[in-house]
KOLZARO-87266 format. One record per residue: residue number from 1; y, z, x of N, C-alpha, C in turn. Coordinates in pm, whole numbers, plus 50000, padded with zeros to 5 digits. Layout:
BEGIN
 seq    nY    nZ    nX   caY   caZ   caX    cY    cZ    cX
 NUM     Y     Z     X     Y     Z     X     Y     Z     X
...
//
This chain:
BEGIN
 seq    nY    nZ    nX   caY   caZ   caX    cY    cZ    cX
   1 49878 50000 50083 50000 50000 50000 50126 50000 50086
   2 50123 50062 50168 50249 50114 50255 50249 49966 50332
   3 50162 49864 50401 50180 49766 50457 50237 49630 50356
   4 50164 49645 50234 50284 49556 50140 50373 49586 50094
   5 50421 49682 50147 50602 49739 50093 50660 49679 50208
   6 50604 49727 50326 50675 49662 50458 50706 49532 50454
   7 50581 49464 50422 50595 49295 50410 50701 49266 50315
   8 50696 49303 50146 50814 49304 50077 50934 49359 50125
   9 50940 49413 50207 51096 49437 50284 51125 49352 50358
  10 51014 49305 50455 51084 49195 50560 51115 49054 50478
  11 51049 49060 50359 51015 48957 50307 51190 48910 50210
  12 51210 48988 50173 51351 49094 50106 51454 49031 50185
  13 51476 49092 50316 51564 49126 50394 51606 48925 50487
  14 51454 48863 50483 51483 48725 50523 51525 48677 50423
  15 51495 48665 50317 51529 48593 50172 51708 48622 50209
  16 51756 48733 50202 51893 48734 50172 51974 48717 50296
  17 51880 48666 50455 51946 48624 50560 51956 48468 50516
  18 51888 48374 50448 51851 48253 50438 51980 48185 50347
  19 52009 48311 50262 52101 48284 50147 52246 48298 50182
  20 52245 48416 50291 52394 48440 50327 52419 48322 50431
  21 52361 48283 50538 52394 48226 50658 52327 48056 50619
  22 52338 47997 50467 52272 47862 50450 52372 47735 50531
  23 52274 47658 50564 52387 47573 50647 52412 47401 50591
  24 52504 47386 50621 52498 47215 50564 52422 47110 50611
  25 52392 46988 50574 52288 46923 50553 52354 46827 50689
  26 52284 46742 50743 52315 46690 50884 52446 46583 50789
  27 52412 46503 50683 52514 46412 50622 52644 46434 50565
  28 52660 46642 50573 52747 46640 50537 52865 46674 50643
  29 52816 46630 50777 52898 46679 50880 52981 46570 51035
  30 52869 46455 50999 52898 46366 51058 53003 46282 51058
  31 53061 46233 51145 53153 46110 51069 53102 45965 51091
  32 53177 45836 51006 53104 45744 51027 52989 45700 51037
  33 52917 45791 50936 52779 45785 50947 52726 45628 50973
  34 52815 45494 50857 52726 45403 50827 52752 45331 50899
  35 52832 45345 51050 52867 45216 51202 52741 45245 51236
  36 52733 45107 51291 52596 45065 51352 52632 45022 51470
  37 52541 45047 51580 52550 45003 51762 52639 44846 51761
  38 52713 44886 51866 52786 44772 51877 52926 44700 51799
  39 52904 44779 51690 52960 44729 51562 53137 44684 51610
  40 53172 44571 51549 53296 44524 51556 53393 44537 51440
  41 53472 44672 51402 53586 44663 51300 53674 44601 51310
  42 53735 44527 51260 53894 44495 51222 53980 44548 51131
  43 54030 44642 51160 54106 44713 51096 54227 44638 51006
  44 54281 44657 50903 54322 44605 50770 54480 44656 50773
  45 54508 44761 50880 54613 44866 50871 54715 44743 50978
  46 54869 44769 50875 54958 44666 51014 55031 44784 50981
  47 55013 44950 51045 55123 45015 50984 55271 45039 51047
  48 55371 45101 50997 55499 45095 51049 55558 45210 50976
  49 55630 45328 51050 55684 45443 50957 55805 45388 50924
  50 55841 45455 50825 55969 45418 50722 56050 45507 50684
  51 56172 45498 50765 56286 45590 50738 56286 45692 50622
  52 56288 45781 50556 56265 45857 50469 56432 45962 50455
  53 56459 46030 50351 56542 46104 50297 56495 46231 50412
  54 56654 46308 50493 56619 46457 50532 56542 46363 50680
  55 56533 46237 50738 56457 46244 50884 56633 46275 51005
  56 56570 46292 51125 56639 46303 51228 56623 46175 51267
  57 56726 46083 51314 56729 45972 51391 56809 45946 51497
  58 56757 45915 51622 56854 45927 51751 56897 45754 51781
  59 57005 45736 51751 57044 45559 51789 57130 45566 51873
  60 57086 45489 52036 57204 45453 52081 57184 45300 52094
  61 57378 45291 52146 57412 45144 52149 57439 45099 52258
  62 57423 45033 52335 57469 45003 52529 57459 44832 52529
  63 57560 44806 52572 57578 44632 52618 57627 44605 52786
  64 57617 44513 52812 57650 44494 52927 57845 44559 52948
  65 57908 44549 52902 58042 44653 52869 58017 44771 52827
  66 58055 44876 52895 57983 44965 52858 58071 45030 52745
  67 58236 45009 52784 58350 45071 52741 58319 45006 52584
  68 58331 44886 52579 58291 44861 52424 58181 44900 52358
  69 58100 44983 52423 57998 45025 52309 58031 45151 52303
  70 58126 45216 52369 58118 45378 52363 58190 45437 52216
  71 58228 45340 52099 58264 45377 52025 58152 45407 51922
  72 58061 45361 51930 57952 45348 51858 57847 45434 51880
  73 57873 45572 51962 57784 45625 52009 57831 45751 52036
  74 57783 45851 51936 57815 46002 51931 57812 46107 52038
  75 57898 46178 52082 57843 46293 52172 57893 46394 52102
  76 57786 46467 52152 57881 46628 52142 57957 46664 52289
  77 58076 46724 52270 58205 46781 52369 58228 46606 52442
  78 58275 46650 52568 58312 46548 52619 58271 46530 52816
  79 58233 46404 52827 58177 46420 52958 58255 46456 53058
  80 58186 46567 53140 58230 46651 53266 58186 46641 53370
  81 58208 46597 53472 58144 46644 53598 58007 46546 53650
  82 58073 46381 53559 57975 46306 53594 57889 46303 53517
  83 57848 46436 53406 57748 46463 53322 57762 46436 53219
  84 57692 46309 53124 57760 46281 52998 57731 46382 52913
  85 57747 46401 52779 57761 46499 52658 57589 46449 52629
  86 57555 46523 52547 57444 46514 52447 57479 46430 52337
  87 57415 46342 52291 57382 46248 52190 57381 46338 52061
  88 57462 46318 51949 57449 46341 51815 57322 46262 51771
  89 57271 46383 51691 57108 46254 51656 57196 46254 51483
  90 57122 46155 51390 57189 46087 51261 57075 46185 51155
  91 57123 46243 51032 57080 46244 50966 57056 46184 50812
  92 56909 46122 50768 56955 46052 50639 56968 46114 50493
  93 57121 46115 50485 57112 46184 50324 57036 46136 50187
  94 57053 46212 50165 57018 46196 49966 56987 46041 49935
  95 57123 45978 49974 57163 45874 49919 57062 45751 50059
  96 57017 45829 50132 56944 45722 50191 57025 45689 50298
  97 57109 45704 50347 57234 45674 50451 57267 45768 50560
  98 57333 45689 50660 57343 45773 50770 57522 45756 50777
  99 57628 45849 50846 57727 45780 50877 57754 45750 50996
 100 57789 45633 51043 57750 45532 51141 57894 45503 51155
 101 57924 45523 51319 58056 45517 51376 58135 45376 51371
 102 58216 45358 51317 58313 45207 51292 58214 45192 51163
 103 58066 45143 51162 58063 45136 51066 58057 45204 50934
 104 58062 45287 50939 58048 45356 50810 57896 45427 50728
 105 57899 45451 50629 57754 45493 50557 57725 45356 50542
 106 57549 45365 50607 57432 45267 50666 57353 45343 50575
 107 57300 45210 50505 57151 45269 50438 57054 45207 50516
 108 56993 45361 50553 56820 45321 50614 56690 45336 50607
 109 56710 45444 50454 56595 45448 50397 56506 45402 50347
 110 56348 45362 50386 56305 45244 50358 56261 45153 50454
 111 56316 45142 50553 56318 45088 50681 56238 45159 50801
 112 56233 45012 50858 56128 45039 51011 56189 45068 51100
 113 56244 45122 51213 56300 45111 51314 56318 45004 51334
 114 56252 44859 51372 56242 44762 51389 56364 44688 51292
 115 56348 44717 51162 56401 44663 51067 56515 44714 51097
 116 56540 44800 51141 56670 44908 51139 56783 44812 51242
 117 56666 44817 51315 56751 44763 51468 56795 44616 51395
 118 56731 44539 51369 56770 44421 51323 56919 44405 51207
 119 56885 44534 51130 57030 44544 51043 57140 44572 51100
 120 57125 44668 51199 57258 44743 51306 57301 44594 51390
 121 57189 44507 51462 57242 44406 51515 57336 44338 51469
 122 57311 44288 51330 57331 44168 51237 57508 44268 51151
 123 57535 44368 51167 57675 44480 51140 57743 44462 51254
 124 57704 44487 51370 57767 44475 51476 57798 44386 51570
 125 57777 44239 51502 57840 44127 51544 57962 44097 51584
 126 58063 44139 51484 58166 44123 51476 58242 44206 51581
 127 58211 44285 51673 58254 44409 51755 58204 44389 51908
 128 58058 44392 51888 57950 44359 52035 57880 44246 52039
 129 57872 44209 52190 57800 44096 52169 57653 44151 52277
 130 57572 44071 52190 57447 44123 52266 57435 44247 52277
 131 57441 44353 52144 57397 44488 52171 57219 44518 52176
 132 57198 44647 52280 57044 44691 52291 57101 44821 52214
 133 57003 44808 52105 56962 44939 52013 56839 44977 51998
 134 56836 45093 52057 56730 45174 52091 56723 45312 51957
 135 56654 45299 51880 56628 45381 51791 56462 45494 51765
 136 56490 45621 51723 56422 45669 51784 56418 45804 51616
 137 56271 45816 51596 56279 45929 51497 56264 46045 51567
 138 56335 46140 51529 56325 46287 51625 56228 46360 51539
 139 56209 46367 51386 56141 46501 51322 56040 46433 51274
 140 55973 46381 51376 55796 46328 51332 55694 46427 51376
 141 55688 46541 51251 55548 46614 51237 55465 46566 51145
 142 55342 46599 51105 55232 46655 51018 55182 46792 51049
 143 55110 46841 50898 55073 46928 50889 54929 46928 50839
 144 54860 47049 50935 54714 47049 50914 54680 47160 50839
 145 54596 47160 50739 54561 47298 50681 54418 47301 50604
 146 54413 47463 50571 54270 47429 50538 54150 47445 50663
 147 54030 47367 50647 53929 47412 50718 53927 47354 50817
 148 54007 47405 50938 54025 47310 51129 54053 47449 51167
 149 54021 47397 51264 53985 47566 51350 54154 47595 51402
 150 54234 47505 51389 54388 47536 51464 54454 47502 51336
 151 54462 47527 51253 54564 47490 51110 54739 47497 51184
 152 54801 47471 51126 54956 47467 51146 55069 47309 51136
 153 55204 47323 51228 55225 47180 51178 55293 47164 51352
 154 55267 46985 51344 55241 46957 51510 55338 46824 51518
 155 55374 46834 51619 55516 46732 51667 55450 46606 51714
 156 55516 46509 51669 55414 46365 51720 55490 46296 51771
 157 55451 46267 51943 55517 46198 52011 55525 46082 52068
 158 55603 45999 51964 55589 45853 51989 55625 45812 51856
 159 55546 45668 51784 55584 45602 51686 55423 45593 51534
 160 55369 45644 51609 55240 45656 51523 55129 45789 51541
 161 55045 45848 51441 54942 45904 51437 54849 45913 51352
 162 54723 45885 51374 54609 45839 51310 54547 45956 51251
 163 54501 45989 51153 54442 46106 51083 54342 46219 51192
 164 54260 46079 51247 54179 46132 51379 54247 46242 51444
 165 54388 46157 51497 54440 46231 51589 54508 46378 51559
 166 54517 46364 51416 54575 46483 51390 54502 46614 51370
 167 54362 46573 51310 54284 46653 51341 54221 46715 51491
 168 54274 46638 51579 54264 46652 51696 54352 46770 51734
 169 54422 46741 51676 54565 46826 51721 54516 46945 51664
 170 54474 46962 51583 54410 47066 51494 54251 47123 51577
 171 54260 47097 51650 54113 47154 51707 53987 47069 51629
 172 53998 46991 51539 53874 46949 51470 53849 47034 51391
 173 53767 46972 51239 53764 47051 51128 53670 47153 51156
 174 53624 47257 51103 53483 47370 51108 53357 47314 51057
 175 53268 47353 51057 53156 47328 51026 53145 47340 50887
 176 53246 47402 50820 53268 47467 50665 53318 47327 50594
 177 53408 47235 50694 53525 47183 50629 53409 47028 50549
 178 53522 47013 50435 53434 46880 50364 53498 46764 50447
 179 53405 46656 50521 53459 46547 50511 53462 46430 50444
 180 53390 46473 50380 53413 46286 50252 53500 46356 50159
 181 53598 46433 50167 53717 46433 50055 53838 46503 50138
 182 53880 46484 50264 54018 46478 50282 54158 46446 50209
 183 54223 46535 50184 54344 46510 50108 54490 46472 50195
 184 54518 46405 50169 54644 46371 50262 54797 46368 50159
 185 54901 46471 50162 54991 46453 50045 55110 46404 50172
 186 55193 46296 50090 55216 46240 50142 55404 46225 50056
 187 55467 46235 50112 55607 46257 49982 55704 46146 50077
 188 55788 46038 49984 55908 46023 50004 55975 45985 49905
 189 56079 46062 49971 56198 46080 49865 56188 46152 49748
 190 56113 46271 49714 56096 46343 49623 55927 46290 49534
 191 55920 46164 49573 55819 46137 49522 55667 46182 49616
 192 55537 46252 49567 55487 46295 49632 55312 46189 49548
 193 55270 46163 49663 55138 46089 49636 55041 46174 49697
 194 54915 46174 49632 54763 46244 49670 54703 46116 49705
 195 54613 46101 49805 54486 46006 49858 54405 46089 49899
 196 54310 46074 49880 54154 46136 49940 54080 46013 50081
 197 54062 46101 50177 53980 46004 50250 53852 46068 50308
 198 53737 45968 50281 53590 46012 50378 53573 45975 50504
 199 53565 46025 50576 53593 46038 50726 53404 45976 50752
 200 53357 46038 50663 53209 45991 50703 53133 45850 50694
 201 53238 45778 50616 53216 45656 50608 53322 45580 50675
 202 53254 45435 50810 53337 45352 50891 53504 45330 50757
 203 53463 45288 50654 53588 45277 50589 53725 45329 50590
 204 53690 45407 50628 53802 45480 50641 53932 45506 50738
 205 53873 45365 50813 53924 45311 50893 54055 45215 50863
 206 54023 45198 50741 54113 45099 50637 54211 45156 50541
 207 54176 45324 50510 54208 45413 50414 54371 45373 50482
 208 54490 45390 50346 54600 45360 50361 54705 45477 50408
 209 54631 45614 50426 54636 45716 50499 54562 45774 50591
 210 54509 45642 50676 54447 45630 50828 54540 45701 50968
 211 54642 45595 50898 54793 45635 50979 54902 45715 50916
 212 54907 45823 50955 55009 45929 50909 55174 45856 50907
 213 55259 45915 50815 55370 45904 50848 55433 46017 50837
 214 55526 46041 50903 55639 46159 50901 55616 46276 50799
 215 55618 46407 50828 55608 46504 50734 55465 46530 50653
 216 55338 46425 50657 55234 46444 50602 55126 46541 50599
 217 55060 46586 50451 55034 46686 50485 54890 46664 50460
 218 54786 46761 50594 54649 46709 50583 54584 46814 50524
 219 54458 46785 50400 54439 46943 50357 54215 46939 50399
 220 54194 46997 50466 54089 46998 50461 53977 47091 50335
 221 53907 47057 50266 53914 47147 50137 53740 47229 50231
 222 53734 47346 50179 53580 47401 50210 53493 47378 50136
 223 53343 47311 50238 53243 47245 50171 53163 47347 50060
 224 53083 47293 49994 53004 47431 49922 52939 47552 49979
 225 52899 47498 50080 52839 47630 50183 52950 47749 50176
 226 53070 47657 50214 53191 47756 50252 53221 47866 50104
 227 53234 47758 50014 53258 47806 49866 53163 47982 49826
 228 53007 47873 49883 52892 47952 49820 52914 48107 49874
 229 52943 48076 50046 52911 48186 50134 53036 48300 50076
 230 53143 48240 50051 53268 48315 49987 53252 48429 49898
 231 53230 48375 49819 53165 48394 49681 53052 48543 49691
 232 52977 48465 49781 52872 48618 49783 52883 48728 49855
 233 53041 48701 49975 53026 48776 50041 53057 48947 49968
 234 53087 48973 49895 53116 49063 49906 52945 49150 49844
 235 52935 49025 49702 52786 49035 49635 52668 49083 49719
 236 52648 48984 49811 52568 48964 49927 52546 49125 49985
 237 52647 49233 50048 52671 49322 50097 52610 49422 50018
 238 52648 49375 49860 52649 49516 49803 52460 49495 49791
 239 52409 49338 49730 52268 49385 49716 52175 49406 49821
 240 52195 49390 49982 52232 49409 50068 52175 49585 50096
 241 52286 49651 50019 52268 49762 50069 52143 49840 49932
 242 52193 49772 49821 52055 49815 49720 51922 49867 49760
 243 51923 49676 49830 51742 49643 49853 51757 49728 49949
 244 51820 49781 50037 51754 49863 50131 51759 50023 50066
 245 51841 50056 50043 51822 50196 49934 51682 50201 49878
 246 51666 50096 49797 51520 50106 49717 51415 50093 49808
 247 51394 50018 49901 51316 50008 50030 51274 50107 50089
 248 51413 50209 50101 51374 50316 50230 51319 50439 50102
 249 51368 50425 49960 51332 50555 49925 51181 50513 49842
 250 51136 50382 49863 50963 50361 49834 50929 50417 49941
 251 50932 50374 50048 50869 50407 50179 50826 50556 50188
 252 51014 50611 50176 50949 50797 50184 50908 50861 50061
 253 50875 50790 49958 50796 50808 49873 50615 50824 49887
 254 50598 50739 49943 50471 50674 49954 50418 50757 50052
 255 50509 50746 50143 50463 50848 50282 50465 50987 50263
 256 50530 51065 50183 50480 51205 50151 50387 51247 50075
 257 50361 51107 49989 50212 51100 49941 50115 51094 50030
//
């Protein structure tokens, strides 16, 4: 008797290790499951970020004269000691506009850098000839949250970042985190869009929130394991301590018999 109580305890005690610590299935953790050796994508994405309401933008203007472009080009104080001033960076209001020296409020919301530069050229005809405009977004973050082992929000340096990479930036998701339903919220101009992307399928290579833009926010949601394990933890503990209550007081039951 006393040796099948034991067995029903160990028996007990694995059952509710199996249940607390269950793990996810190899498919739900992989990415790209369905690329095959060798495989050749062509990606579908020609992307380009787009000026948005509330960004930082740094533009300068320089021509072979230097004196004629210096009107067109902000400092703060005034140069000393050989050392020019710091560059005013532009901010775009409400209305989508920046105010832009000689010229006036510039709408650039909407626009590529590229595109940008091409509009500032095609304004400043009449003033410079042959201006180089060098334009530049200063407040290009995303934000990671949810199930990545580094959650927070991360500065991106340059002109692009790929979902990959941001999770990169993020340490990579947990073992908890779902990847065939990534959420990416994505807002401009007050308007805010949801996309879901599966990371586990090559497709997603194509997903139209592959490539981040400015301010995006990544949400990793927790897989069911994560859900399940949640859920019981506290459950888990308490029956936990039951089965062993009832365990230890069969035992010294049995045994003073």
């Amino acid at each position: 008797m006393k040796k099948t109580l034991i067995i029903i305890s160990k028996s007990i005690c694995f059952f509710l290790t199996l249940l607390i610590f269950s793990c996810a299935s190899k498919k739900d953790i992989i990415y790209f499951q369905n690329a095959t050796d060798f495989e050749t994508i062509v990606s579908d994405n020609s992307h380009t970020n787009k000026f948005k309401v509330d960004d930082v933008i740094s533009i300068h203007i320089s021509t072979l004269d230097q004196e004629a472009s210096i009107p067109f080009n902000l400092f703060k104080g005034a140069e000393e000691g050989g050392i020019r001033a710091e560059q005013v960076d532009y901010i775009v209001d409400k209305n989508g506009e920046i105010d832009f020296p000689v010229l006036g409020n510039v709408k650039v919301v909407g626009l590529s850098p590229e595109e940008a530069k091409a509009m500032l050229k095609e304004k400043l005809k009449p003033f410079l000839k042959d201006p180089i405009i060098n334009i530049r977004l200063k407040n290009f973050t995303v934000t990671v949250l949810g199930e990545v082992n580094r959650p927070g929000t991360y500065p991106v340096n340059g002109e692009q970042i790929t979902i990959l990479e941001a999770l990169g930036l993020a340490n990579d998701l947990t073992i908890k985190g779902m990847r065939q339903n990534i959420l990416v919220i994505r807002d401009f101009n007050g308007t805010k869009v949801y996309t879901r992307i599966d990371l586990t399928q090559k497709e997603s290579l194509n997903s139209p929130v592959y490539y981040l833009t400015q301010n995006d926010v990544v949400y990793v949601e927790p897989n069911q394991s994560a859900v399940t394990s949640s859920s019981l933890d506290n459950r888990a503990s308490i029956w936990v301590s039951i089965a062993s209550v009832l365990i230890t007081s069969t035992v010294l039951i049995i045994t003073r018999n």
